[in-house]
C-alpha positions in Angstrom: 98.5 2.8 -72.3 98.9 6.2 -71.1 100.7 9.4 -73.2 103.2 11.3 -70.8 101.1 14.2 -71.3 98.0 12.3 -70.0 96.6 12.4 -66.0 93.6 11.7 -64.4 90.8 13.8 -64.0 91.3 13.1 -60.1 94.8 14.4 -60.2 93.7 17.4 -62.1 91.3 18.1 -59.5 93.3 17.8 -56.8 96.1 19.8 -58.5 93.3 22.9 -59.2 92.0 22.8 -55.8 95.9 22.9 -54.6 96.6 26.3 -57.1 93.8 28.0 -56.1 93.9 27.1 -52.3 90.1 25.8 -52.8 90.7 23.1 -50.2 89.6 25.2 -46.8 86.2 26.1 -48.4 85.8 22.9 -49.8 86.5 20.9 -46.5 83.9 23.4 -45.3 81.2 22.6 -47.3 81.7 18.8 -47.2 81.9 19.7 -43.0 78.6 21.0 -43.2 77.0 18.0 -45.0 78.9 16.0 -42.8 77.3 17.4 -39.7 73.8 17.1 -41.0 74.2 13.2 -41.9 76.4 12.0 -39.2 74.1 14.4 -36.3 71.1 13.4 -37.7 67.7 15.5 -37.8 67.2 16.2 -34.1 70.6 18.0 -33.8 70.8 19.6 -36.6 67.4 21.2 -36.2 69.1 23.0 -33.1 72.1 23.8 -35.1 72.6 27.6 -35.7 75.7 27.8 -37.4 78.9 25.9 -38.6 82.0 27.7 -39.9 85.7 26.3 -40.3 88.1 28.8 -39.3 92.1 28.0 -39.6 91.4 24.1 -38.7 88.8 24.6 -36.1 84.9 23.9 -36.0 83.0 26.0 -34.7 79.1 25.2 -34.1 76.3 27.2 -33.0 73.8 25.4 -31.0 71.0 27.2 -30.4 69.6 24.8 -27.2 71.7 25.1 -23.9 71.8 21.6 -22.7 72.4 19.9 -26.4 75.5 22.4 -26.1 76.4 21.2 -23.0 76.3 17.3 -24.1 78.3 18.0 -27.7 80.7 19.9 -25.6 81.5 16.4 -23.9 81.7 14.7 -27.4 83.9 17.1 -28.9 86.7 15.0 -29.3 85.2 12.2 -30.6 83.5 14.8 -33.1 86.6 16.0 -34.2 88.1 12.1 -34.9 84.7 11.7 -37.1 85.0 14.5 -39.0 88.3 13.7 -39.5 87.9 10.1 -40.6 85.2 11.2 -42.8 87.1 13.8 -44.5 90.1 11.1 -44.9 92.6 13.7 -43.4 93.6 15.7 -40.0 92.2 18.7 -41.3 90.6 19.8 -38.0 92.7 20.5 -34.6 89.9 21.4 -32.5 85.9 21.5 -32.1 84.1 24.9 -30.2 80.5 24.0 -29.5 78.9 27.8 -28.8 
C-alpha cells in the first residue's frame, strides 16, 4: 500500500526532467542512438552530423546521392522517430 508522500521513481524522473527543461537534450541524445540503430551501419557511416533544433532534425550527410534519397524519406523519418520516441516531438526533418 502506498504513503501519500510516496511516487514512483518514473514519476520523479519525469517531474526532474520537466523542472530543469532536460527533455530537448534528452530527446537529442536518444535521436542520435535512434538514427544509428534504425539507419543501420551503411548510413550512418556517411552521417556527419545530427542536431535537434526547436523540433527539427537536422542531418549532415556527407555523400550527395544518400542525401538525395533520405531527402525523399524524410517524412516517413520523421513518423519513425516519432513513434520511437512515443511522442510528436519532431515537426520536420532537413537532410544537408
Amino acid at each position: 500500500m502506498k504513503d501519500a508522500n510516496q511516487t514512483s521513481l518514473k514519476e520523479v524522473l519525469k517531474e526532474m526532467v520537466e523542472t530543469y527543461r532536460l527533455k530537448n537534450r534528452l530527446n537529442q541524445t536518444r535521436i542520435q542512438n535512434l538514427w544509428n540503430n534504425m539507419m543501420g551501419n551503411s548510413i550512418s557511416r556517411h552521417t556527419k552530423d545530427i542536431k535537434v533544433r526547436k523540433n527539427t532534425l537536422f542531418i549532415t550527410i556527407e555523400s550527395a546521392p544518400l542525401r538525395q534519397e533520405l531527402a525523399y524519406g524524410r517524412e516517413k523519418i520523421k513518423r519513425m522517430m516519432n513513434q520511437e520516441l512515443g511522442e510528436e516531438f519532431l515537426n520536420d526533418v532537413v537532410i544537408r
